[in-house]
C-alpha positions as CSV (number, residue, x, y, z in Angstrom):
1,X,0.0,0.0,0.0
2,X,3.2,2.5,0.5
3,X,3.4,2.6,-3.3
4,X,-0.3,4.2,-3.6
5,X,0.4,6.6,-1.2
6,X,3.9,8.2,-2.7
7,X,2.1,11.8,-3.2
8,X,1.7,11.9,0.2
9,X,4.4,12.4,2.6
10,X,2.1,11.7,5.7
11,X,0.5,9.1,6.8
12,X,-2.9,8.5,5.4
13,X,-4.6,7.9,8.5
14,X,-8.1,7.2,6.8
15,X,-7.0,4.2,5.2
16,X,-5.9,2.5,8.6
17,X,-8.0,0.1,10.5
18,X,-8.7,1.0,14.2
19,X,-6.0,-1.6,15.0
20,X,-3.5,-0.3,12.9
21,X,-4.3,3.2,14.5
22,X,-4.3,2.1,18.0
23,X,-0.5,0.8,17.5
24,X,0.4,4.1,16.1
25,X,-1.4,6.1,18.5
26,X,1.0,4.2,21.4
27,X,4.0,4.9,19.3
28,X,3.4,8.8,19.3
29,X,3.1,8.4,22.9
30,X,-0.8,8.7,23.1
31,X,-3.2,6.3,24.7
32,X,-5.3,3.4,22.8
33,X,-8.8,4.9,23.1
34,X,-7.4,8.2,21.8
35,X,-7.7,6.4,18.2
36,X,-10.6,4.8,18.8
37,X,-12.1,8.4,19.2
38,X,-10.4,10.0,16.6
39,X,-11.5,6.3,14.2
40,X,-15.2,7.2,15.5
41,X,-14.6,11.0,14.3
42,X,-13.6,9.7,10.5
43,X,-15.5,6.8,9.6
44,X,-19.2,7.3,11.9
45,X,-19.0,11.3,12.4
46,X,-17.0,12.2,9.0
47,X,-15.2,14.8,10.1
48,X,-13.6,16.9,7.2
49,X,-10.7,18.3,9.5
50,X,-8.9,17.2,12.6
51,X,-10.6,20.7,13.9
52,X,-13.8,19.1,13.9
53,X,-13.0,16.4,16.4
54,X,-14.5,18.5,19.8
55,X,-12.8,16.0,22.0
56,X,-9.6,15.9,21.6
57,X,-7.2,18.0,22.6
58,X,-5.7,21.0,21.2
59,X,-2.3,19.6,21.7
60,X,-3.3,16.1,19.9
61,X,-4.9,18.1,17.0
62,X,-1.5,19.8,16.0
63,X,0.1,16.4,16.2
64,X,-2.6,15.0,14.1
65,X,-1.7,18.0,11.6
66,X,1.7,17.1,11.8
67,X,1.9,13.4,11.2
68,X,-1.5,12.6,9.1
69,X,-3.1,13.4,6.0
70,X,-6.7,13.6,6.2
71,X,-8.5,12.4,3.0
72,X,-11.6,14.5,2.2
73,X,-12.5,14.4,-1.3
74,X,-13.7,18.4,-2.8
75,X,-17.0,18.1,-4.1
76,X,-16.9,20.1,-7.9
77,X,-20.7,19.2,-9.0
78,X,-23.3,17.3,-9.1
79,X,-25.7,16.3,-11.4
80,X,-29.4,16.0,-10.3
81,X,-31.8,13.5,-12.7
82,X,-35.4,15.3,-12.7
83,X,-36.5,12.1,-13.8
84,X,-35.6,9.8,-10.3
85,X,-33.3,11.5,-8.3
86,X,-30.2,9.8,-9.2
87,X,-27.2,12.0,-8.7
88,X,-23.9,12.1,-10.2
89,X,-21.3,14.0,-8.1
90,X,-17.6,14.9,-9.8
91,X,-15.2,15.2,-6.7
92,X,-11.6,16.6,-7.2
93,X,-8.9,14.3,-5.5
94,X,-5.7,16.1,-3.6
95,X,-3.6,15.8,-7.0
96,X,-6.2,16.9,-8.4
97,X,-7.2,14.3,-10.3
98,X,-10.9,13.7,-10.4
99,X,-13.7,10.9,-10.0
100,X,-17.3,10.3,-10.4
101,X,-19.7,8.8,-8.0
102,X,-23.7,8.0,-8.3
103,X,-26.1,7.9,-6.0
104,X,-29.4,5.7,-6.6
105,X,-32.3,6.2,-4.5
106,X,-34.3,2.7,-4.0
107,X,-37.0,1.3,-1.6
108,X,-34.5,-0.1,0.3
109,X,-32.3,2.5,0.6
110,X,-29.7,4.4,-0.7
111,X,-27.1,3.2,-3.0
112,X,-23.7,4.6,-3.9
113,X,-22.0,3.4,-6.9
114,X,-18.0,4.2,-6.4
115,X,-15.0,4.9,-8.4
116,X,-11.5,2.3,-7.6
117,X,-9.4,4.4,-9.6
118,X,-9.0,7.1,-11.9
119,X,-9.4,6.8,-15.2
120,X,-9.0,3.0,-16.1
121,X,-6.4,0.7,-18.6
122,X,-8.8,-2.1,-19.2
123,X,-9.9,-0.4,-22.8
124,X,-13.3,-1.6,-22.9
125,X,-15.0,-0.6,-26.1
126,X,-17.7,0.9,-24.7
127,X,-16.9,2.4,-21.9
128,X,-16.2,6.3,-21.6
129,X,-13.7,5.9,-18.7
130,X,-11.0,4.1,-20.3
131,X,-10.4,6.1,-23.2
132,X,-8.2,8.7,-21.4
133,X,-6.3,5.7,-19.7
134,X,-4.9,5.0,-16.3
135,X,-4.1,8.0,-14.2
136,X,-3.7,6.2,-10.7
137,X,-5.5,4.2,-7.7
138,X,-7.5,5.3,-5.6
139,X,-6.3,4.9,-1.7
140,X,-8.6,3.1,0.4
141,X,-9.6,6.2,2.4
142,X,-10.0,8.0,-1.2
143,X,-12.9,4.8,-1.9
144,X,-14.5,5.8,1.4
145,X,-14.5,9.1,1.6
146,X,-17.0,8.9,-1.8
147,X,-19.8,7.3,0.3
148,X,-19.3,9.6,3.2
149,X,-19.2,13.2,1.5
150,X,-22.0,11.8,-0.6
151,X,-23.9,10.4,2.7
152,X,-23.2,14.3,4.5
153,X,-24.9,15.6,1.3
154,X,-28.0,13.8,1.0
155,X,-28.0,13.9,5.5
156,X,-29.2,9.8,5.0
157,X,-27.3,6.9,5.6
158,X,-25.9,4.6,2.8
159,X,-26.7,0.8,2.8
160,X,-25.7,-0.5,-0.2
161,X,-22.3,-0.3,-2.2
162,X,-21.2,-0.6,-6.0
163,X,-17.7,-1.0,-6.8
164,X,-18.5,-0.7,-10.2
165,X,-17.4,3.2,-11.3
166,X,-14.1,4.2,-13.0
167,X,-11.7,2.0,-12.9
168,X,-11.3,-2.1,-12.8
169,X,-11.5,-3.3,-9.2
170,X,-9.3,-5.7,-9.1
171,X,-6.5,-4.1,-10.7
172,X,-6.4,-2.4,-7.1
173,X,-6.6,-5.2,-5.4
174,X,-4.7,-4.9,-2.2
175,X,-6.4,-1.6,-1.7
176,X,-9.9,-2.8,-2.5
177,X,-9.6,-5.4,0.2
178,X,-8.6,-2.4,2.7
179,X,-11.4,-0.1,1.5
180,X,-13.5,-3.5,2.4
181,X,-12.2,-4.1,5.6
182,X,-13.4,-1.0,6.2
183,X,-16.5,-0.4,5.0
184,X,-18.2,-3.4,7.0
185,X,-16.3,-3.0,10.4
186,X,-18.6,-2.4,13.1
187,X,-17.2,0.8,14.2
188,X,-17.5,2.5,10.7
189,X,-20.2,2.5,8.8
190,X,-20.7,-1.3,8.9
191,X,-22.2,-1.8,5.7
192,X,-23.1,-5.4,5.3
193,X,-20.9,-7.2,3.0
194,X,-24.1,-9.0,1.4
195,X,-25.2,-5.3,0.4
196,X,-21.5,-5.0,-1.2
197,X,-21.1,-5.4,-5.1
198,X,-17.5,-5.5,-6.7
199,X,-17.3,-5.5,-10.3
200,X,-14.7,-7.1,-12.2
201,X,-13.9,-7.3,-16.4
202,X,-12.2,-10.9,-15.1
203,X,-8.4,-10.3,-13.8
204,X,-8.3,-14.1,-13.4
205,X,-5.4,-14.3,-11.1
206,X,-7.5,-11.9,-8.8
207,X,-10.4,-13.2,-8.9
208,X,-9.1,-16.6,-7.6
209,X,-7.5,-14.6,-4.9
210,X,-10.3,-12.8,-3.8
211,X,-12.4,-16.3,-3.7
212,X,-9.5,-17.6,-0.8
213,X,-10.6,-14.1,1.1
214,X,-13.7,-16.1,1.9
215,X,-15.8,-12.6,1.8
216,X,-19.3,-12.5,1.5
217,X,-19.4,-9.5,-1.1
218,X,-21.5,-10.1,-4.2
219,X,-19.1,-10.9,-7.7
220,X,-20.0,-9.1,-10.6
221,X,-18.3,-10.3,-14.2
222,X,-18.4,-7.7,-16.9
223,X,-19.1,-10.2,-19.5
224,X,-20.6,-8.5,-22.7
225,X,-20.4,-11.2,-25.2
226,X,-20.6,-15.2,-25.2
227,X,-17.9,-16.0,-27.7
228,X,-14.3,-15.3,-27.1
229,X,-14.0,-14.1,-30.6
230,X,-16.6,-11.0,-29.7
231,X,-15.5,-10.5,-26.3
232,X,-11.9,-10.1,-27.7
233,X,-13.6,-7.0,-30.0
234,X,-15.3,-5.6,-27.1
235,X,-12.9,-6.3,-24.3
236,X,-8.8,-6.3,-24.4
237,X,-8.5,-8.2,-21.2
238,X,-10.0,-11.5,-23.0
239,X,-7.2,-11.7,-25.1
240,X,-5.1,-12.3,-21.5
241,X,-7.5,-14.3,-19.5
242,X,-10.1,-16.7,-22.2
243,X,-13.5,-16.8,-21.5
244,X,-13.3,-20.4,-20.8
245,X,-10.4,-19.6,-18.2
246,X,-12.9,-17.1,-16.9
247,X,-16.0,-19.6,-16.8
248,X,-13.8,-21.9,-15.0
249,X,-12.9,-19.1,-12.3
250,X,-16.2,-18.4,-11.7
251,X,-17.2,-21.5,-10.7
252,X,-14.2,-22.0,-8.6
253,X,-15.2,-18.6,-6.9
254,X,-18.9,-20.0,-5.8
255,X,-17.6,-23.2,-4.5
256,X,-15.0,-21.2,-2.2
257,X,-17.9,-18.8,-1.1
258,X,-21.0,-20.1,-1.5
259,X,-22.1,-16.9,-3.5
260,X,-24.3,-16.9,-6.8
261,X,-22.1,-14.9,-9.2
262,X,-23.8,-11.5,-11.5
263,X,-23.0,-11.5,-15.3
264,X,-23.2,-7.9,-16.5
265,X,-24.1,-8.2,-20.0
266,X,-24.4,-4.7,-21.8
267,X,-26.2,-4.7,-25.1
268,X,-25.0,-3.3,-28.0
269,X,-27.2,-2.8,-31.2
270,X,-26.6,-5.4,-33.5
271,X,-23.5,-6.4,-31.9
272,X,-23.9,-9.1,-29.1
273,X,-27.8,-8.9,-28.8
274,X,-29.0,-10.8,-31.6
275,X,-30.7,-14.5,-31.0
276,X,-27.7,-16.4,-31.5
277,X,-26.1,-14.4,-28.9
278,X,-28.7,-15.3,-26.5
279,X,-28.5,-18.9,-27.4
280,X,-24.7,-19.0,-26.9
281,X,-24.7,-17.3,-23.8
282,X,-27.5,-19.3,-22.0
283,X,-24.9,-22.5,-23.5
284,X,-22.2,-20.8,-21.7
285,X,-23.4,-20.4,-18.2
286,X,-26.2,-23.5,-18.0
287,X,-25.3,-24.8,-14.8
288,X,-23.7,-21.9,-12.8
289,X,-25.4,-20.5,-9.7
290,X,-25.3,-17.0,-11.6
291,X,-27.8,-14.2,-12.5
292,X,-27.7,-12.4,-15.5
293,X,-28.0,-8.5,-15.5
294,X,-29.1,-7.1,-18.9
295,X,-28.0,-3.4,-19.4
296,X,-29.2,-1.7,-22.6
297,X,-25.3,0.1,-23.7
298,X,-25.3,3.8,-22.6
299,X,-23.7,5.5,-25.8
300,X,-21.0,7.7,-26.0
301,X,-19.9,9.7,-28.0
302,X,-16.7,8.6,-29.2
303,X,-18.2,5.2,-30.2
304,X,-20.2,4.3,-32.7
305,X,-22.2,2.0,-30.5
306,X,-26.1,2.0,-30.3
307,X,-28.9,1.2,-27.5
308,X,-30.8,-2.0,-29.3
309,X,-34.6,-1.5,-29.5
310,X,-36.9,-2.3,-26.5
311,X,-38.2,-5.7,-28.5
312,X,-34.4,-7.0,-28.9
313,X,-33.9,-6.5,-25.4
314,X,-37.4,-8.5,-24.1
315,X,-36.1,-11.2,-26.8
316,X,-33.0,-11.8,-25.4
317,X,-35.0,-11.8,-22.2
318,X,-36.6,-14.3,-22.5
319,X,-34.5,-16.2,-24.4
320,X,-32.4,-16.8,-20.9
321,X,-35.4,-17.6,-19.5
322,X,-36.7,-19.7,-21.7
323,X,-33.1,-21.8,-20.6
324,X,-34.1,-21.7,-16.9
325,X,-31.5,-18.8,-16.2
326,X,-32.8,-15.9,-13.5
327,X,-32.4,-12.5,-15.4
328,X,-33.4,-8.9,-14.8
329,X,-32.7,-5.7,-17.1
330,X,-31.3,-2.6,-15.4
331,X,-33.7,-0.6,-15.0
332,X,-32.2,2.7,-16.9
333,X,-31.3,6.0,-14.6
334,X,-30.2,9.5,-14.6
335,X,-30.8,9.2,-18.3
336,X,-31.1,13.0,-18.2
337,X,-27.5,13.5,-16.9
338,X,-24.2,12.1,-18.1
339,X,-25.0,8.3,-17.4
340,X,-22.1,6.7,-19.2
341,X,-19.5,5.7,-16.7
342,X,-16.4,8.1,-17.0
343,X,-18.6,11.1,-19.2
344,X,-18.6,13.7,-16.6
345,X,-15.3,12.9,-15.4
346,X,-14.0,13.5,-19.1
347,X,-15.4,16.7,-20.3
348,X,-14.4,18.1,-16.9
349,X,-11.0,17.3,-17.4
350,X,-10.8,18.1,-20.8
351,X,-12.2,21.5,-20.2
């Protein structure tokens, strides 16, 4: 984790557990509970500076100054859908790189759908956030501190988590797992991990790791297509890891956790969402404990790509389900603001 945290002299005290804070509370000379009040301040409070935190000390504050780096993201804008509420917030970074976030009001709660890193190398066709490349990772405190300055905004609490924003996952792994850790310890916000979602684009190696962590987050493969052939034209990473390789992982990863595995499917006019795609697909994963997730492309502007019709998309439908395979289509928000994963992000940095 040292390596993510070069642009930062300090320590990024956000990103430790309350162990890891304890230990370094007693080597600066200050008592246990001290970090376990100052942990309380960042991750259930949310304090945005150490000035914030009314009981401690004067003294301790300048030493927090001193030796950490508090991570509070700077919120530029947000976009507001008239349509459902769904917002999209931009927030600037410290190296002021930037990263978008979405909030999604449901009936059960609020869900926040994060960034893992900014910008992203995976150079999936469709997808608006890779085409500017890799910039960095995101810390684990820099994961966080989305939810939070998005949970101060709205003044409600967040229940359920997307990992599924800029950015592949698992190509941050070991920070991931931290921003994890955190997220569902009791003293933080303590978000289930059944109400956690990580998406992935299928970092084999990764995968398999993350299926030994034994965690009881939900697995989402960005699949798009049912032949290797098309997933090659839609996603660079196939021609690392195969889609039989990937198939194979999967299955691994539900016998090692016990959790049914999400296929994220985007449809692309008359590219993957013709019959014989459908057919192929349901041939593909017939027998996995796996739910399919149909989600109609969101077109951008520097592709050619197309939404398919409504008909094309009930068709492949039920097509699935007419091969005893549980599927749902996303149902289709903040149409009215940039949707497209990475657009907002883009035109503010371009401008």
């Amino acid at each position: 984790m040292e390596q993510e945290m070069q642009y930062s002299v300090k320590h990024d005290i956000k990103s430790l557990n309350q162990k890891e804070l304890e230990n370094l509370f007693v080597s600066l000379g200050e008592k246990p509970f001290r970090a376990r009040q100052v942990y309380h301040w960042m991750h259930v409070s949310h304090a945005a500076t150490f000035d914030e935190m009314s009981n401690i000390s004067k003294s301790l504050k300048e030493k927090l100054k001193e030796c950490f780096e508090l991570t509070v993201l700077r919120q530029k804008l947000v976009q507001r859908s008239k349509l459902d509420g769904t917002a999209k917030y931009l927030f600037e970074l410290a190296d002021g790189n930037m990263i978008e976030s979405v909030r999604m009001k449901y009936k059960h709660g609020n869900s926040v759908c994060i960034s893992s890193q900014a910008g992203c190398r995976m150079g999936c066709r469709f997808c608006a956030s890779t085409l500017d490349g890799l910039a960095r990772n995101l810390t684990p405190a820099e994961m966080l501190d989305q939810i939070y300055r998005i949970q101060e905004d709205i003044g409600e609490r967040v229940s359920h988590v997307v990992v599924m924003g800029t950015g592949e996952p698992l190509d941050n792994y070991d920070n991931l797992l931290k921003f994890l850790e955190l997220l569902s310890d009791e003293n933080g916000l303590n978000v289930s991990q059944r109400n956690i979602t990580v998406s992935t684009c299928g970092i084999v190696p990764n995968m398999r790791k993350l299926a030994g962590e034994k965690l009881q987050i939900t697995l989402a493969i960005s699949l798009h297509a049912s032949s290797q052939e098309k997933r090659e034209e839609l996603m660079p990473v196939a021609r690392k890891y195969g889609i039989d390789e990937l198939m194979k992982a999967c299955e691994d990863y539900f016998v090692q956790t016990g959790r049914r595995i999400t296929f994220e499917y985007s449809l692309v006019g008359g590219v993957n969402d013709q019959p014989q795609d459908a057919r192929q697909l349901a041939r593909l994963i017939q027998g996995l404990n796996c739910h399919v997730n149909l989600i109609p492309v969101n077109p951008i502007k520097e592709r050619a790509y197309v939404q398919p019709d409504g008909q094309s998309v009930l068709n492949f439908k039920q097509m699935l389900e007419k091969h005893g395979i549980t599927v749902t289509v996303r149902r289709e928000m903040g149409r009215d603001i940039d949707g497209a994963c990475g657009q907002l992000r883009r035109r503010q940095m371009n401008e």
